[in-house]
C-alpha positions as CSV (number, residue, x, y, z in Angstrom):
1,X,138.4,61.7,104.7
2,X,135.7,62.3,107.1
3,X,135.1,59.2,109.4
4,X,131.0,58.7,110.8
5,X,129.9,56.0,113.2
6,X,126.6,55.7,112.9
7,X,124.9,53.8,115.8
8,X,120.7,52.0,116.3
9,X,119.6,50.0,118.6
10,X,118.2,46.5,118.7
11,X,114.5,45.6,119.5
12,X,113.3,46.1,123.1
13,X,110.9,45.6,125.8
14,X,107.6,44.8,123.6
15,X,108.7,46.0,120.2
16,X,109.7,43.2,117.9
17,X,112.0,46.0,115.8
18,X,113.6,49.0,116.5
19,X,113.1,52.3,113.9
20,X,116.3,53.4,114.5
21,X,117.7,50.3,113.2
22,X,115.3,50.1,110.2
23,X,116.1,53.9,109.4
24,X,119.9,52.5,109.0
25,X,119.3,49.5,106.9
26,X,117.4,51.9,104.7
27,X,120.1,54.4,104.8
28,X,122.8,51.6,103.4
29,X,120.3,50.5,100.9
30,X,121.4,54.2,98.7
31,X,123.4,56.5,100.8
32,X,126.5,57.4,98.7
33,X,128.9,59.9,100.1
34,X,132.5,61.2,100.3
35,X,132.9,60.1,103.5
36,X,133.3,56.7,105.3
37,X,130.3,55.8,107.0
38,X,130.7,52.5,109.8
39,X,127.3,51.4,111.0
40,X,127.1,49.4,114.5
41,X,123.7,48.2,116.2
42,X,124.0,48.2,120.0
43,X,122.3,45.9,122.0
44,X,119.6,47.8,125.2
45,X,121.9,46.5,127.4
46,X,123.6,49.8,129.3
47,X,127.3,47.7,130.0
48,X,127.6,45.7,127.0
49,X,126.6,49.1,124.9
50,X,128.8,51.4,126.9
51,X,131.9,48.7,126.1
52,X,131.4,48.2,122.7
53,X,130.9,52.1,122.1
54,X,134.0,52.8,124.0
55,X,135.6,50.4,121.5
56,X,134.3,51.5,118.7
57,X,135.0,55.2,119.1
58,X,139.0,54.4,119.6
59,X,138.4,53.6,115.9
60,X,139.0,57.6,115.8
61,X,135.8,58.8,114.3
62,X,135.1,62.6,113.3
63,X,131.5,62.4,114.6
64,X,128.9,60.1,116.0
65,X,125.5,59.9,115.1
66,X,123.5,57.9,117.7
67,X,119.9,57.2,116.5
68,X,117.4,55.9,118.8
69,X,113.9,55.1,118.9
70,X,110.9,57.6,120.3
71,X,107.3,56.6,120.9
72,X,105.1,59.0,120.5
73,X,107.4,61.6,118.7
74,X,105.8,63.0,116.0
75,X,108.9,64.2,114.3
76,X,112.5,63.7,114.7
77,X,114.4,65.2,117.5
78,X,117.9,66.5,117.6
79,X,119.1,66.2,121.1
80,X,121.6,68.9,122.8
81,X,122.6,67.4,126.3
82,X,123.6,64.1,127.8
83,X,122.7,63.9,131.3
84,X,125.3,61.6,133.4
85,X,121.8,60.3,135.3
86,X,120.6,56.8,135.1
87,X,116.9,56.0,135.5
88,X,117.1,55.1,139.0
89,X,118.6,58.5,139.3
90,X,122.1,57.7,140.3
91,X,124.9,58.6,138.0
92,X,126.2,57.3,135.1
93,X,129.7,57.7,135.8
94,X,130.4,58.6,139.4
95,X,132.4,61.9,139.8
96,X,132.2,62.7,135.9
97,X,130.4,66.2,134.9
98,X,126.4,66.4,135.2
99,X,126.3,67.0,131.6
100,X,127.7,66.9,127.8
101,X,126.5,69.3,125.3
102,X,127.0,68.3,122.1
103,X,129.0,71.3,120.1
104,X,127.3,70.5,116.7
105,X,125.4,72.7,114.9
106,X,121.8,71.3,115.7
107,X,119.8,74.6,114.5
108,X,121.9,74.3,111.1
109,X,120.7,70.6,110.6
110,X,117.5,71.4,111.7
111,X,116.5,73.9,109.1
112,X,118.1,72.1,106.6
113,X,115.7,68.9,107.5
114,X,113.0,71.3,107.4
115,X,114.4,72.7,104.2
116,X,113.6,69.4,102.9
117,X,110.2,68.9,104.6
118,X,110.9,66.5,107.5
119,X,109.5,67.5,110.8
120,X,112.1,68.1,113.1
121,X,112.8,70.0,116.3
122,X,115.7,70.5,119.3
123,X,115.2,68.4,122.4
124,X,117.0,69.6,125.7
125,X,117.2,66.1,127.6
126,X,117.1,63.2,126.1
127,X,115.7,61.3,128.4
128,X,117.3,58.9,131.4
129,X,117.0,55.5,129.5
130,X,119.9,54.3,126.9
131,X,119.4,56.7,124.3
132,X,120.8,59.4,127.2
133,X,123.2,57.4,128.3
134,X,124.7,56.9,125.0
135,X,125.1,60.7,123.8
136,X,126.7,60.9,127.4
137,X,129.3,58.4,127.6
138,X,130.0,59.3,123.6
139,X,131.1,62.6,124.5
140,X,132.4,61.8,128.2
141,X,134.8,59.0,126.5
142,X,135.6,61.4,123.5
143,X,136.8,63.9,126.4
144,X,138.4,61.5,128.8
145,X,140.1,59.3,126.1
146,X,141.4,62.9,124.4
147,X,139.4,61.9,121.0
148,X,137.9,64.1,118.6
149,X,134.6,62.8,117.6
150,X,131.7,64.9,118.5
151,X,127.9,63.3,118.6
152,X,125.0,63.5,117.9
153,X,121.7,61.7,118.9
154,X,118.4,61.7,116.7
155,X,115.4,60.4,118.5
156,X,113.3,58.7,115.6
157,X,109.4,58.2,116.0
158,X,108.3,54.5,115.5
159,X,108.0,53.4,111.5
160,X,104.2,53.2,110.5
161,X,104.4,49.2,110.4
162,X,105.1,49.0,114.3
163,X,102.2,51.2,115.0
164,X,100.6,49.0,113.2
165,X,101.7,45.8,115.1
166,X,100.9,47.8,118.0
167,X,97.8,48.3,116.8
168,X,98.0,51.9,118.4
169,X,97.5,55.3,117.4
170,X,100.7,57.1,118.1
171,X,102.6,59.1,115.4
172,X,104.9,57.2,112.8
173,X,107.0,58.1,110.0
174,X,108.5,56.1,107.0
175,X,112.0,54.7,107.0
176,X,112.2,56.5,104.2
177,X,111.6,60.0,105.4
178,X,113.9,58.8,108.2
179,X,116.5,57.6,106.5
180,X,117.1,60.9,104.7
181,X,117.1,62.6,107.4
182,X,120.3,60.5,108.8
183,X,121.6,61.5,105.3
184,X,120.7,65.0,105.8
185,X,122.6,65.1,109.2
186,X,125.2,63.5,107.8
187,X,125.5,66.0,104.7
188,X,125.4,69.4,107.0
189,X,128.8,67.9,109.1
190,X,130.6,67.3,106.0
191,X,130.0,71.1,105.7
192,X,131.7,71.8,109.3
């Protein structure tokens, strides 16, 4: 049996929810699959995340699917690389590699998200903030501790109710669209 972690993040800075955490309570509201599916939400704290994924990935795990809020995405974005770079620009792990590419199929689960009319596209760098540093350490621990899980990490945009609350005009989509788009993902690496 295929084994998934599936991993959102709590609220942060202003925002009184996350999407990425919505998108997985949606997600576990229908999602059926031949797999087992373990859900975790991780707190925007780098140390306390970075411990408690270490953990959970000695669970032994096929893949990882890190989801993360974007603000001001307009569609979903399937990120390649891990940078070992924090936001003050020192590194994540001293002495580790600059980078982790993930080795899954992100054009295949692209078109098939298309395929199914949700806006997505490939992202190079995911940024230097937690969502980065999570796809990093993923695949740096997966490598270091000699596991085989490979990850993933899907920047979401924000859900249309916390634009709302923002009372802003950035680009939204429903935890709907969003959630099947986890299952989506999810469906394309049962196929690898």
């Amino acid at each position: 049996m295929t084994k998934f972690l599936l991993t959102a993040f709590e609220p942060y800075d202003g925002w009184t929810e996350n999407s990425s955490w919505l998108a997985l309570i949606e997600l576990t509201r229908w999602f059926e699959s031949r797999s087992q599916v373990v859900t975790r939400r991780y707190p925007v704290h780098l140390q306390t995340a970075s411990d408690r994924l270490r953990k959970d990935l000695l669970d032994g795990y096929d893949f990882a699917i890190h989801l993360g809020q974007a603000p001001g995405s307009p569609v979903l974005r399937l990120e390649s690389t891990g940078l070992n770079l924090r936001t003050d620009g020192t590194p994540l792990i001293p002495d580790a590699p600059d980078a982790y590419v993930t080795q899954l199929p992100l054009s295949k689960i692209r078109e098939r998200l298309l395929a199914n009319r949700i806006p997505a596209e490939i992202s190079h760098h995911a940024g230097t903030y937690l969502c980065n540093a999570v796809l990093y350490l993923s695949q740096h621990f997966s490598s270091q501790l000699s596991l085989s899980t490979k990850s993933i990490f899907l920047h979401l945009p924000l859900t249309p109710g916390q634009v709302a609350d923002a009372a802003s005009s950035m680009p939204s989509a429903s935890t709907a669209l969003m959630a099947t788009a986890i299952g989506h993902t999810i469906g394309t690496l049962e196929t690898i």
